[in-house]
N, C-alpha and C positions, 0 to 999 in steps of 0.2 A: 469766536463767539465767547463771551463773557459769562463768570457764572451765573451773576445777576437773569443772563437772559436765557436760562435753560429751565427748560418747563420739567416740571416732577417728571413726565413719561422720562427722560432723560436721564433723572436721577436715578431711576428703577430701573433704568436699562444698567445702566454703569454699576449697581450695588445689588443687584439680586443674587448673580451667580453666587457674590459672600455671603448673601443670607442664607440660600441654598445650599450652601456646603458646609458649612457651619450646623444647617438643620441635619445635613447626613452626619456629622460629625456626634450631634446629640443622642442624636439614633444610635447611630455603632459606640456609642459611648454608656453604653445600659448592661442592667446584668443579664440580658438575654444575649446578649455578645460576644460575652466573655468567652476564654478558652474551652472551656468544658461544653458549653451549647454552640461552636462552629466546627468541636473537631468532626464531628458526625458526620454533617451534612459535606463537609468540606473533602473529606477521607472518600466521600461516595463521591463524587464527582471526580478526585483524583484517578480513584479508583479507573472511574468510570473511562476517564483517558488514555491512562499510565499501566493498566492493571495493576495485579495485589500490591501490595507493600507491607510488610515486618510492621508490629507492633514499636519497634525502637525507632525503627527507620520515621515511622509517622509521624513519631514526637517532634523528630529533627524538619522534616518537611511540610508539618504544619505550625512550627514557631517558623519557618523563612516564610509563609504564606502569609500570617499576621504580618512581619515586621513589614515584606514587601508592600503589603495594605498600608500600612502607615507613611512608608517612603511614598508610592505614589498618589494617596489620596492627600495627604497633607502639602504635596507636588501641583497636585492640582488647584487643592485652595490656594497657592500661593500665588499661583498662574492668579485665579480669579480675583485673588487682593492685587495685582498687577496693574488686571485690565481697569479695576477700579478706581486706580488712583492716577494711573493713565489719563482716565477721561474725566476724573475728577480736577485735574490739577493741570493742563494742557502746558503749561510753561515750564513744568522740573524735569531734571534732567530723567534719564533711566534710571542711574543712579538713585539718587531720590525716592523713585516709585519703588524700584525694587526693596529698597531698605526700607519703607514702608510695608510695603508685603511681606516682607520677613519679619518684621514686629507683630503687624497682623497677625501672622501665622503661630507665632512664637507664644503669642498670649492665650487665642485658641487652645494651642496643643499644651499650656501649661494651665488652662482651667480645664481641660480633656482629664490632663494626668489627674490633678485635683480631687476632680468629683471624683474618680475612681476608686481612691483611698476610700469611700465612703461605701462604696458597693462588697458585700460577701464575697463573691469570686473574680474581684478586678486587683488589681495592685496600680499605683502612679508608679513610674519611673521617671527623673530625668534623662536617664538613656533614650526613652522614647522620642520626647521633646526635642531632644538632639539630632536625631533621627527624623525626626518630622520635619525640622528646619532645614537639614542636609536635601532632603525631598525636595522642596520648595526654592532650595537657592540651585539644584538641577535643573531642575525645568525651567527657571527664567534663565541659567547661564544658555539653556536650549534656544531660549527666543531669544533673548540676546544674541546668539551667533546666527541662526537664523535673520533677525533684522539683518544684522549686518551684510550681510551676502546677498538675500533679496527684495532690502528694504531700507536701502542706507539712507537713501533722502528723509523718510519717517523718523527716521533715528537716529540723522544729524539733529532734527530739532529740537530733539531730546538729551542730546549727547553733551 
């Protein structure tokens, strides 16, 4: 099917999950987000699994809880710039899509860091950025080996 002949529901289908993650991205990208307003809530539900933990210990176990947020959320948009450009572009390889999604993702996660610099209690890193791309090129190397195993006809036509 050509693009010419794909009706908008089509187009919204293939492009939302990016608006949608993007929109969570805006979101946990505020200064109600920051470090200082998640250790709380985040420390009680540790808690609430793990029991107590050391004031030291928490520091360390809620900077890996942030970073993990970032690796897998930024994993996930990447997935959704994938599926995007997948059904956007039927004839490029994986290749291709993937490397689109990682730009995708890449540009995101560097107006994330961005605006940050502008909030009281955020900082930008490009450590994050790096970290957010790592995310994102995990989870298609995921679907990538997954196609390949129980999906290879799919993924010769892409290959």
């Amino acid at each position: 099917m050509s693009n010419s002949k794909r009706g908008l529901k089509y187009w919204i289908n293939a492009w939302w999950p990016v608006v949608l993650g993007v929109a969570v991205i805006v979101v946990e990208s505020s200064e109600f987000m920051g470090a200082d307003h998640t250790s709380r809530p985040l420390r009680w539900l540790y808690e609430a699994i793990f029991g107590p933990v050391g004031n030291a210990r928490w520091e360390i176990v809620h900077h890996l809880i942030r970073k993990s947020g970032h690796f897998v959320g930024y994993g996930f948009i990447g997935l959704a710039w994938l599926r995007a450009w997948w059904m956007t572009l039927p004839h490029s390889r994986f290749v291709q899509d993937a490397l689109l999604a990682l730009l995708g993702t890449a540009l995101v996660a560097s107006a994330d860091e961005w605006h940050q610099t502008f909030l009281p209690n955020r900082t930008g890193s490009p450590w994050d950025v790096l970290l957010d791309c790592c995310g994102a090129i995990a989870l298609q190397l995921v679907v990538y080996v997954f196609m390949r195993i129980f999906r290879p006809k799919k993924l010769a036509r892409a290959a």
